[in-house]
N, C-alpha and C positions, 0 to 999 in steps of 0.2 A: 629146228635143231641143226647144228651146223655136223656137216658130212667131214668126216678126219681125212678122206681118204684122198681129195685135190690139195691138200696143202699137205701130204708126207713126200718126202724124196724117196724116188728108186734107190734102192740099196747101191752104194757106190757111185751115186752123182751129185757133182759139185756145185752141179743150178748154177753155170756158169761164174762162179767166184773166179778171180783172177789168181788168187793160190791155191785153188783145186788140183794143180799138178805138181804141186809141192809135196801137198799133204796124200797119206794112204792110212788104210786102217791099223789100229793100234797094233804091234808087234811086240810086246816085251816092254821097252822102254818108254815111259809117255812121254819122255822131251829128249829133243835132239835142236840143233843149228844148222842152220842154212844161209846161205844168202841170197838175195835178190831184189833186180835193181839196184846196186849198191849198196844195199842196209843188210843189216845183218839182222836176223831172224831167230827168235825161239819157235818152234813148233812141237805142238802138242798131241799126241794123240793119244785117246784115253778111249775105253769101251762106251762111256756113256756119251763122248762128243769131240769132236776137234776145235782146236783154236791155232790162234798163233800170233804174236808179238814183235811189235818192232825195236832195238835197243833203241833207234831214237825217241824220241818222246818217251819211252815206257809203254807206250802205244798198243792196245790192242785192235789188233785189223780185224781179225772172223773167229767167231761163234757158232757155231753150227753143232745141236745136241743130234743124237744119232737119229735116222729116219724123217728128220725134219729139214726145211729148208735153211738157210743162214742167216740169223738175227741181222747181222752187222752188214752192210753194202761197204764198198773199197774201192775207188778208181782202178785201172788198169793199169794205167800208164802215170807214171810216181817224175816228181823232176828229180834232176841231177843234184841241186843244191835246192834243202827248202823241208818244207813242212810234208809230210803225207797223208792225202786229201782222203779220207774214208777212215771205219772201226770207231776207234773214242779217240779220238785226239784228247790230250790235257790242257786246255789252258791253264798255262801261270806265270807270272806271279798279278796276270791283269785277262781280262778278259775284255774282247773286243781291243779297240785302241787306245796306247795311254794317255790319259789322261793330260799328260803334258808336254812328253818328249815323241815329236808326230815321225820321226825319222826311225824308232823302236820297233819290232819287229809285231804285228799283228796279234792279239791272244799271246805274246810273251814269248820268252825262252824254251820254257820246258820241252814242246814240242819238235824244238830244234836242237837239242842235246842228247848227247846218247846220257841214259840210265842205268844203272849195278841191278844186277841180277842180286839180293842179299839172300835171297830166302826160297826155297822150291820144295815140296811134298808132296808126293801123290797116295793116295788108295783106294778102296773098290767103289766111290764116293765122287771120288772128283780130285780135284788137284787145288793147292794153295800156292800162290807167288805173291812176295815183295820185291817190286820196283824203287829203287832209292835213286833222290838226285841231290847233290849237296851244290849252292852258290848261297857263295857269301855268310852272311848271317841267317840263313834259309835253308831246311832240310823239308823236303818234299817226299812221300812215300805213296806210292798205291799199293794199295792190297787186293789181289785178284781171287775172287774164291771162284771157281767154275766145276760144275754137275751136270746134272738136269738145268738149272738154272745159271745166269752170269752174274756175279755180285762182285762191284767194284768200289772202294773207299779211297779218297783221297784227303791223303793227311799231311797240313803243311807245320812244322815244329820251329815257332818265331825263336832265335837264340841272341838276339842282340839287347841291346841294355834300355832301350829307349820304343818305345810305342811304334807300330806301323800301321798303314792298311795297304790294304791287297784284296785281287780279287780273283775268282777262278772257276772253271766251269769244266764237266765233260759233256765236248762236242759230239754226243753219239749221230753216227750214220745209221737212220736203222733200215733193212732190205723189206724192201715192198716191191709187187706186182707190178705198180701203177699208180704215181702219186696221186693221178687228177680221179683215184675211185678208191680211193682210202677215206676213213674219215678219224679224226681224233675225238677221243670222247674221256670224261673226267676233268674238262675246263671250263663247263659250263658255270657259267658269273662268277669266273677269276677276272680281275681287275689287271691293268698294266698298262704297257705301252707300245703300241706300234712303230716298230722303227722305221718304216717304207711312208706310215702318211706323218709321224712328229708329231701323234698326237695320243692322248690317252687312250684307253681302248677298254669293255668290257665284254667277255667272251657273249655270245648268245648260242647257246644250242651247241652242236659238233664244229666241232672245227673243218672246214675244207679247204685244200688249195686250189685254189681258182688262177690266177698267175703270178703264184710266187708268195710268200709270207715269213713276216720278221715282226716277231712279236714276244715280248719277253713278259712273263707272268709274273705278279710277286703271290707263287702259290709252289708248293713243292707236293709231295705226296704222288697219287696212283694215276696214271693217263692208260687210256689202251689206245693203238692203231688196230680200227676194223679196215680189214684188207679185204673188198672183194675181189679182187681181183684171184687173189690165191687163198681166199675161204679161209682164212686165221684170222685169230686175235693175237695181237701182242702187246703185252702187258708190260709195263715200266715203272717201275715204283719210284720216286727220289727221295722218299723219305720225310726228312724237316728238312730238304732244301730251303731256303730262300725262294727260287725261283725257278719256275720250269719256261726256258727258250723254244720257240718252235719256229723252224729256217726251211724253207726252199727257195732256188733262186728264179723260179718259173721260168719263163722264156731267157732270162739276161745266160748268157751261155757262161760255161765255168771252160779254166785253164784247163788244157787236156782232157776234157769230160764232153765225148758225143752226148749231142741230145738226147738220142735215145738209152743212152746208161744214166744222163739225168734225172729220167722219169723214175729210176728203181730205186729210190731214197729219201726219205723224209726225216729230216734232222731234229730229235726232241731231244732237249739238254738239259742235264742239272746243273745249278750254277747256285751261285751267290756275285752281284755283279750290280751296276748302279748306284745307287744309293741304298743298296743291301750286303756292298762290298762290307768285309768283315776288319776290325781293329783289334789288333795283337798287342797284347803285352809280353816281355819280356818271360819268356819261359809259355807263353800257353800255345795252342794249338786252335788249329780250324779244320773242320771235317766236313767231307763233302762226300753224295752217297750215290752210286746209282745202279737197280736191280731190273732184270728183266728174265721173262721167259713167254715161252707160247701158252697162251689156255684156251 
């Protein structure tokens, strides 16, 4: 039987998150703006958990329900001009690189534009936001519901006259102990593709990182991360994704990310992306879904 009591946070610690001294306990109001590192910030604080948002991408950085440790992992140290490495990144209007034009910016736009706040409500529950981005013939929304749990949709609304495709993913970072004593479980004899050997792939058994994995499933639905390291389970639903991604970069080192804040992350994504990227007609919509909490 797992013990609750190595994976609860001391009341009032940040478990070293990089916006732990941003954020403090709920006071009155559950959202206020900040900035840091040059972006500009919504912060959340609510009795049941804290978060908080970046306007670029729509981005959310951290999760953290009360007395527990923080879903989401986030770099430190953010660039000047560029994407921000940690929380859920959005890919869109492509995921991965595009398909045609190689000089386009990596997983797309969105994560590199600032986003409209449209929508915000809180109550003794939790809080709801919408993220709007508008280019082109393309309106992009996320809808954030946060509680006890983090439930995120992303909904893109095709407006032009003629057919497209597209494709899109949220890149969660999720906060682990220690990626090399995690294991994932819920992919066992999912089919796919390994992106590191080029070659097809069928899951056997849990999944581990040994050094480093890129592998994209065409399977959506429930994964957990058993974390021994910090004695949790964390639980990830994608719903009817298309496809659950599973990313670390083991030894190859990342832009401004010591090694050892390497190891506190293990990336599982819901996507639609490949040859599972989605075809819009004129007026319809693509949704894309992803849920998590501790159990």
């Amino acid at each position: 039987m797992r013990s609750a009591r190595p994976q609860r946070a001391r009341a009032g610690e940040g478990i070293d998150h990089p916006l732990a001294g941003l954020l403090r306990p709920a006071a009155g109001q559950p959202f206020r703006w900040a900035e840091h590192q040059g972006r500009e910030l919504l912060l959340v604080e609510h009795p049941r958990f804290s978060a908080a948002f970046s306007r670029q991408g729509g981005q959310l950085l951290h999760f953290q329900p009360r007395g527990e440790r923080p879903l989401l992992w986030c770099a430190a140290r953010w660039p000047k001009i560029g994407a921000i490495r940690g929380g859920v990144p959005v890919c869109w209007p492509w995921f991965g690189r595009h398909p045609m034009e190689g000089g386009w910016p990596h997983h797309g736009w969105a994560r590199l534009s600032d986003w409209r706040l449209v929508h915000k409500e809180a109550d003794t529950h939790g809080v709801r936001l919408n993220w709007r981005l508008d280019l082109h013939d393309w309106q992009v929304e996320l809808e954030a519901v946060l509680g006890e749990r983090m439930r995120l949709q992303l909904i893109t609304r095709h407006r032009d006259s003629e057919p497209c495709v597209f494709s899109h993913g949220l890149h969660a970072y999720w906060r682990v102990g220690d990626v090399a004593r995690v294991g994932l479980l819920g992919l066992e004899g999912a089919e796919g593709r390994n992106l590191l050997s080029r070659q097809a792939c069928r899951q056997q058994g849990e999944l581990r990182v040994v050094d480093g994995v890129h592998q994209v499933f065409r399977q959506g639905g429930r994964v957990c991360i058993q974390d021994a390291g910090w004695q949790r389970r964390l639980c990830i639903d994608g719903g009817g994704n298309p496809n659950t991604v599973v990313w670390h970069p083991g030894s190859r080192p990342l832009s401004e990310v010591s090694w050892a804040d390497g190891l506190g992350f293990l990336s599982v994504q819901g996507a639609a992306c490949g040859e599972d990227g989605l075809e819009l007609a004129a007026g319809e919509e693509g949704r894309l879904s992803l849920e998590a909490w501790v159990g």
